[in-house]
C-alpha positions, -999 to +999 in steps of 0.1 A: +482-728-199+496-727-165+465-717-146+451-748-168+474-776-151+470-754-114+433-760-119+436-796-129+422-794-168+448-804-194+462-777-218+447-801-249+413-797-231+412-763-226+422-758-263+396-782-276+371-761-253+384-731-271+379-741-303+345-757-301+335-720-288+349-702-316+328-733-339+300-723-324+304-684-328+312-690-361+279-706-369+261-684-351+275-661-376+271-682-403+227-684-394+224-645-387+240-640-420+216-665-439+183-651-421+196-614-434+199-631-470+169-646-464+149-614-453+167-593-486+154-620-509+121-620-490+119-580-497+128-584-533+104-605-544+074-587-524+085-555-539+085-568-574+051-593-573+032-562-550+037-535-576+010-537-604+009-553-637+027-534-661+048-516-640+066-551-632+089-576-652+082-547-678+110-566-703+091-603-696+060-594-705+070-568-734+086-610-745+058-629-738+025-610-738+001-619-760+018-595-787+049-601-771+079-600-791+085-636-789+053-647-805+056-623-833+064-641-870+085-616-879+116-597-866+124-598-830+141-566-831+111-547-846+103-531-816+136-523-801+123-541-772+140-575-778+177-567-769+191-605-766+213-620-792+195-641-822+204-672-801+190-660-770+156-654-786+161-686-802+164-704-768+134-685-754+108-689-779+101-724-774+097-713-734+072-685-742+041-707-731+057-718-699+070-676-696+034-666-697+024-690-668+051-683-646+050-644-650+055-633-612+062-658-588+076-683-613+103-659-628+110-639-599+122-670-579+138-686-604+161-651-606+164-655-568+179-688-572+199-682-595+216-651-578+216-675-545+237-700-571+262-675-585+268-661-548+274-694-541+297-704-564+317-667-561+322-676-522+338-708-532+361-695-558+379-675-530+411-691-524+414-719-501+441-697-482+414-675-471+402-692-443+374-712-420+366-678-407+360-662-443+348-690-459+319-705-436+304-662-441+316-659-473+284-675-493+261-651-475+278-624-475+280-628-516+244-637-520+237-602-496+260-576-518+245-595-550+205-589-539+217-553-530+231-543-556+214-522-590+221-549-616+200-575-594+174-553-582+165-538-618+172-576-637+140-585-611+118-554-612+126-561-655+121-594-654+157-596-674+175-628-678+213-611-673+221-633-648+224-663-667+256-657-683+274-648-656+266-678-635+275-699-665+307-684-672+315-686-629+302-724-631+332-728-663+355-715-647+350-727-608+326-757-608+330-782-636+356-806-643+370-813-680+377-785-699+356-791-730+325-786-705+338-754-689+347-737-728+308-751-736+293-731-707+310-700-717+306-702-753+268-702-745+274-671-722+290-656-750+265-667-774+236-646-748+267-622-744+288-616-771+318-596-755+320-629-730+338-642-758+364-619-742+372-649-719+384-673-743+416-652-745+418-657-704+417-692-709+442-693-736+467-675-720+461-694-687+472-728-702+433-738-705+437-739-744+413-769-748+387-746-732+394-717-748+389-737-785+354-752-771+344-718-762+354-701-791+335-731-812+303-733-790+297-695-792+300-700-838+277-732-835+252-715-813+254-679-832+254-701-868+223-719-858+206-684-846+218-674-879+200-701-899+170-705-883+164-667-883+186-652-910+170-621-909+171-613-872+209-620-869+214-599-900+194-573-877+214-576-849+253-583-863+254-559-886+226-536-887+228-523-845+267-537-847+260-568-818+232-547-801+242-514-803+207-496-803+184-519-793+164-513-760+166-479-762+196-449-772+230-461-775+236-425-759+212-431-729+224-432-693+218-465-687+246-478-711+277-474-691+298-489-721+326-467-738+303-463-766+276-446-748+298-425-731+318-415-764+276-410-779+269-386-745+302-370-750+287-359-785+313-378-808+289-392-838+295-411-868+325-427-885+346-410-858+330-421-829+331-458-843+368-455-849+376-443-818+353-463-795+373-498-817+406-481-810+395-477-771+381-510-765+405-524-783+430-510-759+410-519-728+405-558-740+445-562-746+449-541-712+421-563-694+431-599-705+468-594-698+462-577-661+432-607-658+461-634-669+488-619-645+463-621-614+450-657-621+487-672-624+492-656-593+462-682-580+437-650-579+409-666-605+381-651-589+398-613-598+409-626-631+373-631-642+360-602-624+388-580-641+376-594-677+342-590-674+347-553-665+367-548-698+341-567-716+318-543-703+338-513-712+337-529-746+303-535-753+279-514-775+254-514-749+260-524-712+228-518-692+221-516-657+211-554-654+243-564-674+269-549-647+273-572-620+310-581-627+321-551-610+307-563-582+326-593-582+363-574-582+357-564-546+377-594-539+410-576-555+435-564-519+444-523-526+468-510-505+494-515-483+483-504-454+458-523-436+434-486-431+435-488-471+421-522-477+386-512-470+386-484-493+379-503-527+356-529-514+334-501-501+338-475-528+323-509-552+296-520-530+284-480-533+289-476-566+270-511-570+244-502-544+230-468-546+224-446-579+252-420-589+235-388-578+237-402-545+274-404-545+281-368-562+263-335-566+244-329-589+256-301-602+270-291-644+308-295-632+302-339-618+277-342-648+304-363-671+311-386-635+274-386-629+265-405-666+294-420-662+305-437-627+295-477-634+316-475-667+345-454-649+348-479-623+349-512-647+376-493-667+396-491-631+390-524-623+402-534-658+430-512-669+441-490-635+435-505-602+470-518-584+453-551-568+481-563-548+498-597-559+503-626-537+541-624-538+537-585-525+550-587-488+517-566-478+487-590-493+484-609-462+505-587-441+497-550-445+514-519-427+495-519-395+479-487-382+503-463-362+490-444-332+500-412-315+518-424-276+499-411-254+512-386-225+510-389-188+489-355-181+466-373-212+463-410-192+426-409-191+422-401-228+403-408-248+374-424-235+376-445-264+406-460-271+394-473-310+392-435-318+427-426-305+446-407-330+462-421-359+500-410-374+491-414-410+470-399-434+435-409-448+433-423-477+420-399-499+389-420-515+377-430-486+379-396-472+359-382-503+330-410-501+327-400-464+323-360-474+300-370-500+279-392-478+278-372-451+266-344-465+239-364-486+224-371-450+231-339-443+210-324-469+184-354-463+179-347-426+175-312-434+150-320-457+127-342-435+123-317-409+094-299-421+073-306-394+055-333-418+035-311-440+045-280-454+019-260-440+024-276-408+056-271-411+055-235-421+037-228-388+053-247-366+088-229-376+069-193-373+062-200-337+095-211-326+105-179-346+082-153-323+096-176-293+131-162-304+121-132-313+109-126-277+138-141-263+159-115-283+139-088-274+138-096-237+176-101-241+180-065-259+198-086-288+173-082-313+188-061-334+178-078-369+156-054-385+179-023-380+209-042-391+194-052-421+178-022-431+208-003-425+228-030-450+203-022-471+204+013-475+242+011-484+239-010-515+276-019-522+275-033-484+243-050-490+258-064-523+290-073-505+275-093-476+253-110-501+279-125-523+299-132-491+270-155-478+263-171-511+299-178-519+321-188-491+301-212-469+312-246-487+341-231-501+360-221-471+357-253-448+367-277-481+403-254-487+409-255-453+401-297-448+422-297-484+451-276-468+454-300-437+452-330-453+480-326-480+503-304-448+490-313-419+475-349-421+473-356-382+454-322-375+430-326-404+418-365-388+412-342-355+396-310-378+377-332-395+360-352-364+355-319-342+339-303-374+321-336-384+307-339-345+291-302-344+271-310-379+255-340-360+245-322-331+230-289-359+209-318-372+197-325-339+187-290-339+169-285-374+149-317-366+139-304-330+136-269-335+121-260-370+128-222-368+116-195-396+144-170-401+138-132-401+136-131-440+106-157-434+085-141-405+052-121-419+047-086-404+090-078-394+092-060-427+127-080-430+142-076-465+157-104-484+186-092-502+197-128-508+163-141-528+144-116-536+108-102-526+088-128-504+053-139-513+040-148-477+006-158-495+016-188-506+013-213-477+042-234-489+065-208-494+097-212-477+096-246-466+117-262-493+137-252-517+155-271-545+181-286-521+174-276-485+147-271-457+153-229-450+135-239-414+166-251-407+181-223-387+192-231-354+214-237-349+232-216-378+254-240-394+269-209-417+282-196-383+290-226-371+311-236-401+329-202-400+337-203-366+354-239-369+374-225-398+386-193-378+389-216-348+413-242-369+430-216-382+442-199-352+453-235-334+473-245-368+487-210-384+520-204-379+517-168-384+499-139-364+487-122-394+470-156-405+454-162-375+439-122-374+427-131-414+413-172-397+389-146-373+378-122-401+358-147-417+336-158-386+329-121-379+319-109-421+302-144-417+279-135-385+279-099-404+263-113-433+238-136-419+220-112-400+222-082-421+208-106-453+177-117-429+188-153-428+194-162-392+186-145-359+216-133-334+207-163-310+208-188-344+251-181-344+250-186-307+233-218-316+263-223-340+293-214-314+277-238-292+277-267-315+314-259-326+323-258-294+303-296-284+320-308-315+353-299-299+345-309-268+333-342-279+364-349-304+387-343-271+365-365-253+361-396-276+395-393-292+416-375-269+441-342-277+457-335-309+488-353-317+507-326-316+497-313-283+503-348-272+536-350-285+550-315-267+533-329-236+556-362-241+590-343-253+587-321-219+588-356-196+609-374-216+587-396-226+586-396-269+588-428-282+613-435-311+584-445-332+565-409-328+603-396-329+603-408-368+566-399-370+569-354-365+567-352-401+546-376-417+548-379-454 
């Protein structure tokens, strides 16, 4: 403000300057956002209207075809096609003409506008606390998550009509005025919806009792005049499938992520099963509304709803894929009190919402219950579990700012980049996990592009760059593959030995020792994990340059595979793929590699001499057992050391020392802060 006067331009002016700029980046923010929107709708709709008849709108046209279920004179719930309430078969009928016309473009924009409307109307339910700076980005960031996520994609590709009642229940509760009008809306949800009726309650409790009565009286009128115009059909669906259970395919299939089709997968049947799954969602509703009530009096609406419509999820007899969208919608709740933690929800929902499950977890027996599961899980978080922080709390607009390791003078040019400099606090653990899981899913993706395009292609691509090695190794006098492995072989318990050892301690070892430092050690596993994270990204760089055949894979060495069995080299795809990985991708070896960073870690961190003799026993049985079984070459675990040691290298580079070599380097100037003082044992 001085320099302004000095240079003759008022403080006012300068200010005024200031703020038309940050206007204006604020706009610009505003338009990039809307073209993405615009771009994700665009890609929708051309995906859905491009793919052939009958593989689109599959549910729309099963309605409205020329033996569609909506023209039929009898039951609508004949086919098990029809899964809508009597009323919302009731409401569609009359529309089946005008369906039939608009099939495509018709429906499949008037979806797009309404999921433009309900993002709409979610960005202004945020509370007018949040902001110019949230609010002007807030509508397309909504209307962005909503076209990404499952629910959306697959109510388009079905040509399902699930989005209706949400927006109608966000338009009672946000948009109109007069409460008799907002309990209407809702009531009709509920009536399309039944377990919306799970709002009334909300309402109720929130001092909206005049809305809550109209609801509760809109969703008998409409479900009474369903019930006389088509006695049968309600008959059908109230009592015969229990409000839907059944209809549009297995209660016990993996698309219904309600505690009834988890109790069905869990193999609970009969009279049992229905007691149980009452006694549970009873639970959840009473749990739900009352968490849902506490957050809106605290002037958090927007996670009120969102937190009942994940209970009336939980307690639905069916709750399919297009029907999940309200736990989207509780991204908006504030976890943790520390501002690193306040990511972690929002992102764990927008990939839960965004990519299917065996995306997120292996697919292995032991995840199979979190794998048919994961939508359902995280609704019952959201509605029973989850500590969303109050307004009141002294961290929900103030949270525990991240503390960072002081740096030391001998340290005063690292790290080269300051954002990356080390942290005194550990990760939180979910985040940490969904960054494991999705790092190794691209991982085990990468790995499984580089093929060299086509198998056969690939095949013979890798089997040169194996004779390259194999040259270099000879030339080097290091190619001693074949007589290691045939003398492994010839002592069976060795062979049997070094086989187990590959097969079993590759993932396990790196996981106990990342487990280890996080729960003891929570500064040195952030540094672990980067240095160890940093040398996997440079190995993919290798398996996509270098495609490289092991020795178990290379006709005419006479290499025995003591891991897999006899090869068939006849088969021109053999050894390209196998169920979860590219075996071209050898160099560098990442087994090594792993094994080295473990022993390497180990003898940095253990206090003990004998531990850190133990730490280098498992990189030497490791290099042991991946030549002796024929699955890497001697100069595929020099490829591995190297990487390591880039991955250290880098880590020190980007992010500077570990804090604890940073804090002896201060304590021996004098120069420990009191804050890293409190900090030498971080809980």
């Amino acid at each position: 403000m001085a320099n302004a006067e000095h240079s003759g331009q008022p403080a006012a002016a300068v200010a005024a300057t200031a703020a038309r700029a940050a206007q204006a980046r604020l706009r610009a923010l505003g338009l990039g956002l809307w073209l993405i929107v615009a771009a994700l709708a665009a890609s929708e709709a051309a995906a859905v209207l491009c793919s052939p008849r009958g593989e689109r709108l599959a549910d729309l046209e099963t309605w409205v075809g020329p033996h569609g279920v909506l023209h039929v004179n009898g039951s609508l719930y004949d086919s098990s096609r029809f899964t809508g309430t009597p009323f919302g078969g009731l409401v569609l009928k009359p529309l089946t003409r005008a369906a039939e016309q608009a099939v495509g473009w018709g429906w499949t924009l008037s979806t797009l506008l309404l999921v433009a409307a309900l993002g709409v109307v979610a960005a202004r339910a945020l509370p007018q606390s949040a902001g110019r700076r949230i609010s002007l980005p807030a509508a397309p960031v909504a209307i962005g998550l909503l076209m990404l996520s499952l629910p959306v994609r697959t109510t388009l590709w079905l040509g399902q009509a699930s989005i209706l009642p949400v927006l109608l229940v966000l338009l009672g509760c946000f948009v109109v005025r007069g409460q008799r009008v907002s309990g209407v809306l809702i009531g009709v949800a509920a009536a399309l919806q039944p377990t919306l009726l799970l709002f009334a309650p909300l309402l109720w409790c929130t001092g909206r009792r005049r809305a809550a009565l109209s609801a509760g009286v809109t969703f008998a009128a409409c479900t009474a005049l369903a019930w006389a115009a088509m006695a049968h059909d309600s008959a059908t669906y109230w009592v015969h499938h229990m409000a839907g259970a059944g209809l549009g395919g297995r209660a016990d299939a993996l698309g219904n992520q309600s505690l009834h089709g988890a109790l069905l997968r869990f193999g609970l049947t009969g009279p049992l099963e229905i007691a149980l799954f009452l006694a549970l969602g009873a639970v959840v509703a009473v749990l739900g509304v009352r968490r849902a009530v506490r957050y809106a009096r605290d002037g958090q609406l927007l996670l009120a709803v969102a937190v009942t419509g994940c209970a009336a999820l939980a307690v639905s007899p069916t709750a399919w894929q297009h029907q999940l969208l309200w736990v989207l919608f509780t991204v908006v709740g504030r976890v943790g009190r520390r501002s690193a933690d306040r990511y972690v929800w929002p992102v764990a929902v927008v990939l839960v919402m965004s990519l299917p499950a065996r995306m997120l977890l292996p697919d292995k027996p032991l995840f199979q219950p979190l794998l048919a599961n994961l939508v359902l899980l995280a609704a019952l978080a959201a509605a029973t579990a989850v500590p969303f922080l109050f307004r009141s709390s002294a961290s929900f607009d103030n949270p525990l700012p991240t503390r960072y390791a002081a740096p030391a003078p001998r340290f005063r040019y690292l790290p080269r980049l300051p954002a990356l400099r080390r942290v005194l606090s550990r990760p939180n653990l979910l985040f940490e996990l969904l960054l494991i899981r999705l790092t190794y899913w691209a991982y085990a993706q990468i790995r499984l592009a580089a093929t060299g395009g086509t198998n056969s292609g690939g095949r013979a691509l890798a089997e040169r760059h194996g004779h390259q090695i194999h040259r270099l190794e000879a030339f080097l006098r290091l190619d001693i593959e074949h007589w290691v492995n045939h003398t492994v072989v010839s002592a069976g318990r060795l062979e049997r030995f070094l086989s187990f050892y590959y097969e079993s301690f590759h993932f396990g070892i790196p996981l106990a020792i990342l487990g280890v430092l996080y729960w003891r050690r929570p500064l040195d596993y952030r540094w672990a994990r980067a240095a160890l994270g940093s040398a996997t990204v440079l190995a993919l760089a290798g398996f996509w340059l270098y495609p490289l055949a092991p020795p178990r894979l290379m006709p005419g060495l006479g290499i025995v595979d003591t891991v897999h069995g006899p090869q068939d080299f006849a088969k021109p795809d053999y050894g390209t793929l196998t169920e979860l990985t590219n075996q071209y991708a050898a160099m560098p070896s990442l087994h090594f590699g792993w094994a080295l960073w473990c022993g390497l870690v180990i003898v940095m961190l253990a206090p003990r001499g004998w531990m850190k003799a133990l730490g280098l026993l498992h990189p030497l049985l490791t290099v042991c057992a991946i030549v002796a079984t024929g699955n890497h070459w001697v100069l595929d675990a020099v490829g591995g050391a190297a990487v390591v040691g880039a991955g250290f290298g880098l880590t020190y580079l980007l992010q500077g020392p570990r804090t604890t070599v940073v804090r002896v380097a201060a304590v021996r100037v004098g120069n420990l802060p009191k804050e890293a003082e409190r900090d030498r044992a971080p809980s």
